[in-house]
Backbone as CSV, one residue per row, in Angstrom:
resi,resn,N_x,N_y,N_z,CA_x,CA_y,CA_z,C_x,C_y,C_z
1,UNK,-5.786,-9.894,-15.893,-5.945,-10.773,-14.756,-7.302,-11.466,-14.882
2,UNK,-7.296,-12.850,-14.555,-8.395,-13.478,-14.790,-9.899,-12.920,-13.635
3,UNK,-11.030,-13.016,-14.549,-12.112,-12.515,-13.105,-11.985,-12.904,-11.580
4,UNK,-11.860,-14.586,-11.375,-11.677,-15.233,-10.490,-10.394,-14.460,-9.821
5,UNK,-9.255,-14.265,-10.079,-8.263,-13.972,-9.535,-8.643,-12.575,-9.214
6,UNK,-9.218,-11.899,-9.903,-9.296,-10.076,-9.969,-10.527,-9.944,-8.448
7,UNK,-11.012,-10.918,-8.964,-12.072,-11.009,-7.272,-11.675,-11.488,-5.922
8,UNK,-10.637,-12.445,-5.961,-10.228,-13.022,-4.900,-9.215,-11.684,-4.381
9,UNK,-8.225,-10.703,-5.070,-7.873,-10.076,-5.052,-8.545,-8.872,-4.116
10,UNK,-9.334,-8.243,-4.368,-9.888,-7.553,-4.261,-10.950,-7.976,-2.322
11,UNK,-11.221,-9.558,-2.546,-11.791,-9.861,-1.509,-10.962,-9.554,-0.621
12,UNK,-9.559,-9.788,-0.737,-7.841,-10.192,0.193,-8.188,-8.451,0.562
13,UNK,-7.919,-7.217,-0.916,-8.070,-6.344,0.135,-8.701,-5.598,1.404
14,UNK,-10.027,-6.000,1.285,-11.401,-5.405,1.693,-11.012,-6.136,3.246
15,UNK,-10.145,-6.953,3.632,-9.942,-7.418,5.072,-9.706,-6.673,5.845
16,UNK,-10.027,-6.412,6.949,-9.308,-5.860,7.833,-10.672,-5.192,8.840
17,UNK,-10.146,-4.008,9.308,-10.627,-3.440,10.845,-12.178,-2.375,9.781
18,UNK,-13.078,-2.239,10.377,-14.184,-1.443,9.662,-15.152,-0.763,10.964
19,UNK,-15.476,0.534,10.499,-16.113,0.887,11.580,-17.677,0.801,10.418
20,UNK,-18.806,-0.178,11.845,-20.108,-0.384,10.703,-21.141,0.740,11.446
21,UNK,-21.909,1.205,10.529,-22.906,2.429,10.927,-24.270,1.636,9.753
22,UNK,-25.383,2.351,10.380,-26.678,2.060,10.068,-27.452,3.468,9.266
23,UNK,-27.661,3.088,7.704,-28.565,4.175,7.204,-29.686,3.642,7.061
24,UNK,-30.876,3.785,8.020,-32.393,3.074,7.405,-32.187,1.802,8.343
25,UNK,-32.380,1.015,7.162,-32.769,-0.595,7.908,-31.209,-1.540,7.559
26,UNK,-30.583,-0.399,6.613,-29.291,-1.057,6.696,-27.679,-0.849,7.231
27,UNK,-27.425,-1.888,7.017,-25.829,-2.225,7.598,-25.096,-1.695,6.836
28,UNK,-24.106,-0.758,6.812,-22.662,-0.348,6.213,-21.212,-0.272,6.885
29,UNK,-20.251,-0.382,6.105,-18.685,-0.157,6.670,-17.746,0.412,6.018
30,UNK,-17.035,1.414,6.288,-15.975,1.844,6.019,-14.658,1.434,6.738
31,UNK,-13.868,1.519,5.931,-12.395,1.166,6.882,-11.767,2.141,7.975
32,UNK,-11.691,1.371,9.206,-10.873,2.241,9.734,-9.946,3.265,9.802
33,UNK,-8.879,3.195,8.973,-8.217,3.787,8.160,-8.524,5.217,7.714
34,UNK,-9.729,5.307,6.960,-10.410,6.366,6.602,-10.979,7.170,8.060
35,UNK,-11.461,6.168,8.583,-11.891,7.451,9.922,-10.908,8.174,10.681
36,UNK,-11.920,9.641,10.744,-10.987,10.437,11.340,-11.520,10.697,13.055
37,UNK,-12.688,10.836,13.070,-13.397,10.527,14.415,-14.857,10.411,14.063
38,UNK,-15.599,10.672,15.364,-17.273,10.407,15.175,-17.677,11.680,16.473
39,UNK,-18.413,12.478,15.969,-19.066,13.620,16.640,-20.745,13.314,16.526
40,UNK,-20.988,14.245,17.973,-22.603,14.169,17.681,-22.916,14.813,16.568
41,UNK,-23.934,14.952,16.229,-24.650,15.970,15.225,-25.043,17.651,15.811
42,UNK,-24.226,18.327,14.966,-24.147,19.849,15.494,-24.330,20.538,14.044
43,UNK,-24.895,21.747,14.453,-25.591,22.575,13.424,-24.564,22.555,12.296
44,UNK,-24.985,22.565,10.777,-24.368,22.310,9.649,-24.799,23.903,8.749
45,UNK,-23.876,24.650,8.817,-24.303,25.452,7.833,-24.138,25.451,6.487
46,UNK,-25.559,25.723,6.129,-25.513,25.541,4.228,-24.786,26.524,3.740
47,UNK,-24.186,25.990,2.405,-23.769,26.860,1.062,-24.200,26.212,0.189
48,UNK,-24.608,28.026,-0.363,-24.978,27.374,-1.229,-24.643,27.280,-3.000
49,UNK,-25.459,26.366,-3.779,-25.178,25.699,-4.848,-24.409,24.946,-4.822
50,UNK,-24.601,23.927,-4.284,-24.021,22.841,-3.833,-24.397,21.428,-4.126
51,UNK,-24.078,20.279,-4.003,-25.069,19.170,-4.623,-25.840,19.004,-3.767
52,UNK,-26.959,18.658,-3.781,-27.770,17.909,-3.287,-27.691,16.869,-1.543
53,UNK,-26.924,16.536,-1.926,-26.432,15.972,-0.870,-25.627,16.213,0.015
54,UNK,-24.385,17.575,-0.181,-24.067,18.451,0.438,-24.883,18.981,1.385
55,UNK,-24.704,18.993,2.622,-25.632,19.246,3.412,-25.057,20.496,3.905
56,UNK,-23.661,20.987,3.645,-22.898,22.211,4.539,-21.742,22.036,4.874
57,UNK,-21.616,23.139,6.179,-19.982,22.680,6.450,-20.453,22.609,7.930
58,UNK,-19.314,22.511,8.512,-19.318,22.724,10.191,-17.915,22.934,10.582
59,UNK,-17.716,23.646,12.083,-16.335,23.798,12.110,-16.257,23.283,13.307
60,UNK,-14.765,22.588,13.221,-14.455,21.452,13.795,-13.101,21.807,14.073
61,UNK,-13.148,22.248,15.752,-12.021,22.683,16.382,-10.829,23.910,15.239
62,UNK,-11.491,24.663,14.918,-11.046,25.575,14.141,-10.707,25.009,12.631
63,UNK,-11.380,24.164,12.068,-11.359,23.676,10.511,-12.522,23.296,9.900
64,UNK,-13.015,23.901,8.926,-14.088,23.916,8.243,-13.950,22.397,7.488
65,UNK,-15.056,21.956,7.339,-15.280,20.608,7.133,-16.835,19.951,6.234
66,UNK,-16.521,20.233,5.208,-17.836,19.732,4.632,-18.811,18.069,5.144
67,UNK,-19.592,18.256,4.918,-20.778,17.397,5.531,-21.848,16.937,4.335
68,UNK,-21.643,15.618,4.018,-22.324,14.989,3.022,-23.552,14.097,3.754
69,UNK,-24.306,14.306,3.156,-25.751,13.045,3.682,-25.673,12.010,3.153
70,UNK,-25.263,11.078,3.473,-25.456,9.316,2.923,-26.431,9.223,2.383
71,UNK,-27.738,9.691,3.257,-29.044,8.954,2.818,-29.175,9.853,1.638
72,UNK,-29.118,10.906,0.928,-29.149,11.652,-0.116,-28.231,11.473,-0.889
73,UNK,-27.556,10.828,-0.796,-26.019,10.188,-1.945,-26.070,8.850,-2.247
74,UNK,-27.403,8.289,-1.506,-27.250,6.850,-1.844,-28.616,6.770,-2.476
75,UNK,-29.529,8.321,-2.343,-31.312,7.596,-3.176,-32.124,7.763,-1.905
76,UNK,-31.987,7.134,-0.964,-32.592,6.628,0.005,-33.540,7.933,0.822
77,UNK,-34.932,7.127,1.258,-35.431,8.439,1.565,-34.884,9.042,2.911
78,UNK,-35.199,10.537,2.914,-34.743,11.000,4.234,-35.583,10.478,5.753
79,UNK,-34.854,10.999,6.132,-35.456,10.855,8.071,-35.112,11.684,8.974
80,UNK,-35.646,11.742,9.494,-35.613,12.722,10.788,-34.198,12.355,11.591
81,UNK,-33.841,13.209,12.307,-32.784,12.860,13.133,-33.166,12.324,14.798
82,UNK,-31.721,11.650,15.738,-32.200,11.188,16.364,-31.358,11.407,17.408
83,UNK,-31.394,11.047,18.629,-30.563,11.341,19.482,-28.830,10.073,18.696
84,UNK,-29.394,9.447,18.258,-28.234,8.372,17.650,-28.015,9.108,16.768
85,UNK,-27.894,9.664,15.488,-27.906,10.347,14.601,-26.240,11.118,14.754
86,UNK,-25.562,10.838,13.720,-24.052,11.508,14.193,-23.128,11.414,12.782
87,UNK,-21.913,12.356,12.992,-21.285,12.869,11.585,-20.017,12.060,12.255
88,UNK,-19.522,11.422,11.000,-18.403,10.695,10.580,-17.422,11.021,10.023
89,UNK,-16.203,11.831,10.718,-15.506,12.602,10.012,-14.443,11.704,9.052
90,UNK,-14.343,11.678,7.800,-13.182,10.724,7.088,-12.461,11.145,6.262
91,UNK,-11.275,10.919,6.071,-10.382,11.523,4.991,-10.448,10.581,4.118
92,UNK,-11.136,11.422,2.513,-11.236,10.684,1.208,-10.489,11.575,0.734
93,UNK,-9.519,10.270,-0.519,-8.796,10.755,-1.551,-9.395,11.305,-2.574
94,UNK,-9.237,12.832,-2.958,-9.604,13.319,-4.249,-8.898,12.798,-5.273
95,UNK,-9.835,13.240,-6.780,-9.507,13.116,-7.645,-8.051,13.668,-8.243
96,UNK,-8.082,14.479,-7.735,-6.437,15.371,-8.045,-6.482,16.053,-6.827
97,UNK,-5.586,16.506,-6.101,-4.777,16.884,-4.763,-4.956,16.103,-3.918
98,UNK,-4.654,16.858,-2.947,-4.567,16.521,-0.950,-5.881,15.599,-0.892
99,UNK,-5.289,15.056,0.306,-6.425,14.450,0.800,-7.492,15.291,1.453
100,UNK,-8.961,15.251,1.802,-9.612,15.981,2.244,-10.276,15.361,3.175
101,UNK,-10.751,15.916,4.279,-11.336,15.740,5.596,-13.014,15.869,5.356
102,UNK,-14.052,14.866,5.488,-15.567,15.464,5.350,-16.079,14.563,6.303
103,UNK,-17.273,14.750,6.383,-18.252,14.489,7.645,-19.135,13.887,6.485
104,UNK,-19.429,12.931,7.196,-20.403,11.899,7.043,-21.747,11.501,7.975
105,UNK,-22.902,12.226,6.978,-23.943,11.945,8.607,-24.869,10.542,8.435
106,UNK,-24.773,10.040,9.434,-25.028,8.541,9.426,-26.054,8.797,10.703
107,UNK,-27.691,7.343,10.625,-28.206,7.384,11.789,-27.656,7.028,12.743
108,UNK,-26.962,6.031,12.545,-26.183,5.339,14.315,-25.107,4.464,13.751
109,UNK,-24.185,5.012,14.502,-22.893,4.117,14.423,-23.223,2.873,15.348
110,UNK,-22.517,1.524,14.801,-22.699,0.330,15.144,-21.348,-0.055,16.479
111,UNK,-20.464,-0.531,15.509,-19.170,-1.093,16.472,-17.803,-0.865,15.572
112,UNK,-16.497,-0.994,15.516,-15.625,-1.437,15.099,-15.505,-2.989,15.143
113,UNK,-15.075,-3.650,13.861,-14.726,-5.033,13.317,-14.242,-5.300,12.970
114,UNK,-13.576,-6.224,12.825,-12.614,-7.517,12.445,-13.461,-8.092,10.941
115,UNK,-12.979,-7.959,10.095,-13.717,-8.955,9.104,-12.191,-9.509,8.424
116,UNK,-12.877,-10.942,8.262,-12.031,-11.399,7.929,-12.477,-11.927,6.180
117,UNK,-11.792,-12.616,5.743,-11.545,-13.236,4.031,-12.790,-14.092,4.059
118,UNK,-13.043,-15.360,4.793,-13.594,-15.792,4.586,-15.147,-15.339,5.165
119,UNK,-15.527,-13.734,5.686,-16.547,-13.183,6.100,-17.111,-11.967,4.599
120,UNK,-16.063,-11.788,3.778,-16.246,-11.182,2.245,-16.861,-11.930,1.347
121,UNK,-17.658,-11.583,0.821,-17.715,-11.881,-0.747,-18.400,-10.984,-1.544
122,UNK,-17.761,-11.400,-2.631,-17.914,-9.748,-3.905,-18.821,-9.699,-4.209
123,UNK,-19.297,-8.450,-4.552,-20.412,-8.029,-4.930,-21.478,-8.830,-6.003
124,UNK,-22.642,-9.218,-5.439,-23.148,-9.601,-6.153,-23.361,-9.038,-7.875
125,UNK,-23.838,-9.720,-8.819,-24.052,-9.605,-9.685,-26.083,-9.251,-9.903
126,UNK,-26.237,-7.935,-10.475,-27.775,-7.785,-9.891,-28.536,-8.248,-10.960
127,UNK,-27.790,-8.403,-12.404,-29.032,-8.781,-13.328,-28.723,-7.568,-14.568
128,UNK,-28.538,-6.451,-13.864,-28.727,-5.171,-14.537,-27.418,-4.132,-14.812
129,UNK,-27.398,-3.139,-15.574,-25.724,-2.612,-15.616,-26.353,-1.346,-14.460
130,UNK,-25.543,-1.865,-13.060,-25.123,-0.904,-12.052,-23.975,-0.599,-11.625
131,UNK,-23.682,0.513,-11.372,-22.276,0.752,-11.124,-21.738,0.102,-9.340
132,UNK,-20.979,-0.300,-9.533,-21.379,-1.078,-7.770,-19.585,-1.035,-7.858
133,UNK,-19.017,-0.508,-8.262,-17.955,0.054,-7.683,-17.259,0.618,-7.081
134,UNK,-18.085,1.594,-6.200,-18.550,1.780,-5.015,-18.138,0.852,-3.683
135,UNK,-18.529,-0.298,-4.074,-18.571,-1.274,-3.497,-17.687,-2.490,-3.279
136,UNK,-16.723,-2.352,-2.149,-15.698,-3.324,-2.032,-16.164,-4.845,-1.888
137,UNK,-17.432,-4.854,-1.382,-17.820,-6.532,-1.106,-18.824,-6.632,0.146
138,UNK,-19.899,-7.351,0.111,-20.736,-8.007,1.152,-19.559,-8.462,2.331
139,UNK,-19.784,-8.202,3.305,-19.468,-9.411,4.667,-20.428,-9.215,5.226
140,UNK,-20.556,-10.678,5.787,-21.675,-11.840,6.623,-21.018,-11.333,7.823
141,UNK,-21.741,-10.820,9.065,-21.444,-10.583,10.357,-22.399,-10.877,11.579
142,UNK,-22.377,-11.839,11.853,-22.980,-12.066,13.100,-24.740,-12.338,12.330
143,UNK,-24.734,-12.970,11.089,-26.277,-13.319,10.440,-26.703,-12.093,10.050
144,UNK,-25.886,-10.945,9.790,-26.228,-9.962,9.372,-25.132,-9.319,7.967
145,UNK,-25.734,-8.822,6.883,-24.891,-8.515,5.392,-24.672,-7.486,5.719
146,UNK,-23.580,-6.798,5.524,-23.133,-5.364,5.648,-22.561,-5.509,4.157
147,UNK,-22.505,-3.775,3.753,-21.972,-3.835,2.481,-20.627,-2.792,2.886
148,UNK,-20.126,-3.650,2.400,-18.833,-2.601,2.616,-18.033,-1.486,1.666
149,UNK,-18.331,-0.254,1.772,-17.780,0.592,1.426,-16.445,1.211,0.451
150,UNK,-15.795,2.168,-0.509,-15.284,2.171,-0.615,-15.555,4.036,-0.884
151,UNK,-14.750,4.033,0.711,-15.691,5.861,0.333,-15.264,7.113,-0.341
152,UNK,-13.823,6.298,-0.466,-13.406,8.025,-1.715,-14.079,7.532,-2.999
153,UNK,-14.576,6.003,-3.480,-15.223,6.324,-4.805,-17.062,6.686,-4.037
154,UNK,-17.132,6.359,-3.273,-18.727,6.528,-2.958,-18.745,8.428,-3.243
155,UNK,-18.059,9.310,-2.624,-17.756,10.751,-2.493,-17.115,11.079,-3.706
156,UNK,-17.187,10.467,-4.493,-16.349,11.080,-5.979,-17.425,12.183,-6.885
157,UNK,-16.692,12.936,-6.523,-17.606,14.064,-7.502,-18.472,15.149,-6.984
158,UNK,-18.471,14.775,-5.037,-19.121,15.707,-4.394,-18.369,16.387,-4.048
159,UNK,-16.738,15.993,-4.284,-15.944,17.221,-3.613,-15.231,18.480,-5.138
160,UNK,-15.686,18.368,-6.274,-15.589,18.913,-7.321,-15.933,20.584,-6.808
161,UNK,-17.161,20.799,-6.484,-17.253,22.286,-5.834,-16.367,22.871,-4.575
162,UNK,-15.944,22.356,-4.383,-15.252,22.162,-3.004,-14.117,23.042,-2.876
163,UNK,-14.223,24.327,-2.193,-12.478,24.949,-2.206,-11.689,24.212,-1.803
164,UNK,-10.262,24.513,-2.261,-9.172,23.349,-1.870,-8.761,23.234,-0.721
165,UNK,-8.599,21.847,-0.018,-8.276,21.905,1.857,-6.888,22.593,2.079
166,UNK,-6.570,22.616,3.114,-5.183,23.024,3.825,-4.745,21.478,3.749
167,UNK,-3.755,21.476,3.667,-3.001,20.353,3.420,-3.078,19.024,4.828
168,UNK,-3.600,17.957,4.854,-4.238,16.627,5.839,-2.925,16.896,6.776
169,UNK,-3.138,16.585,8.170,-2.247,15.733,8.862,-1.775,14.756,8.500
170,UNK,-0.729,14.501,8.830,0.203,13.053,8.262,-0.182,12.173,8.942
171,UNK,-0.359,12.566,9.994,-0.180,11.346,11.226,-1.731,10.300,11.205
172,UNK,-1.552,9.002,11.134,-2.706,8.467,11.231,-3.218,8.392,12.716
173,UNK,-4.694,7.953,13.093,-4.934,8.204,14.488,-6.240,7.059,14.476
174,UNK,-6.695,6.664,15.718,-7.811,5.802,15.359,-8.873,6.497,15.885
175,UNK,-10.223,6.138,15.116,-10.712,6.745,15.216,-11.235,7.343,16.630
176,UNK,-11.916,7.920,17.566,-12.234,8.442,18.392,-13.918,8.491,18.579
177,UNK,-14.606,8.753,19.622,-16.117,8.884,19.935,-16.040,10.241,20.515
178,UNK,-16.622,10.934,20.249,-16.897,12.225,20.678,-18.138,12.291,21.872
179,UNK,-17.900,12.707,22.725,-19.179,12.709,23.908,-20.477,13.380,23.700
């Protein structure tokens, strides 16, 4: 498939509904789709030998649920937590089996959005060989760049230690705010 086409492609998928959250000074989004809800931030217990960025598990209405740090999976330095400060529960596709349920701790969730085709465009080109596959595409929102997400490859490889889940709910649900 030609580049041009393989990009326009790819822009077509990245449309749709995104819930955007803030690590640092920046803008991010994942798809709706993937979210499973949004909880405050509640004690995370470690295990250990774990990556780095594994921050623990937590249990969540009787299901254990691993808990990854963005800001430690993306480089970025740490920070303190905040009363905004909150875990993002999402089901990413593993590499081989079930789908799995993890928490995502993010400083502050933003809004749910609408992005549309002509609010995408693909990932820049940086100069340098980075892996940015990761990365479904920039959208322009309101004079502001969000990068948009693609979070079972962003989580690829942190769920390798990982005992195997109990098998996902079928049922899709949108996401939810936890009080």
């Amino acid at each position: 498939m030609p580049a041009q086409t393989e990009a326009t492609a790819q822009t077509n998928a990245a449309t749709g509904k995104y819930l955007t959250f803030v690590l640092g000074n920046e803008s991010y989004g994942i798809s709706v789709l993937k979210v499973r809800e949004i909880i405050r931030l509640t004690a995370i217990t470690a295990v250990p030998q774990m990556p780095a960025c594994i921050r623990g598990v937590i249990n969540l209405r009787g299901k254990i649920i691993p808990v990854v740090d963005l800001r430690i999976r993306f480089g970025l330095p740490g920070a303190g937590t905040t009363e905004r400060t909150c875990i993002v529960v999402v089901r990413v596709a593993q590499e081989t089996g079930p789908q799995l349920q993890m928490g995502l701790v993010v400083d502050d969730v933003e809004e749910v959005i609408n992005i549309g085709t002509g609010d995408i465009e693909e990932t820049p080109d940086f100069g340098v060989q980075l892996d940015t596959r990761y990365l479904l595409g920039m959208a322009k929102v309101k004079g502001v760049v969000k990068s948009l997400l693609d979070i079972d490859r962003v989580l690829v490889g942190t769920t390798r230690n990982l005992p195997a889940p109990a098998p996902a709910e079928s049922t899709q649900s949108s996401p939810t705010l936890a009080p």
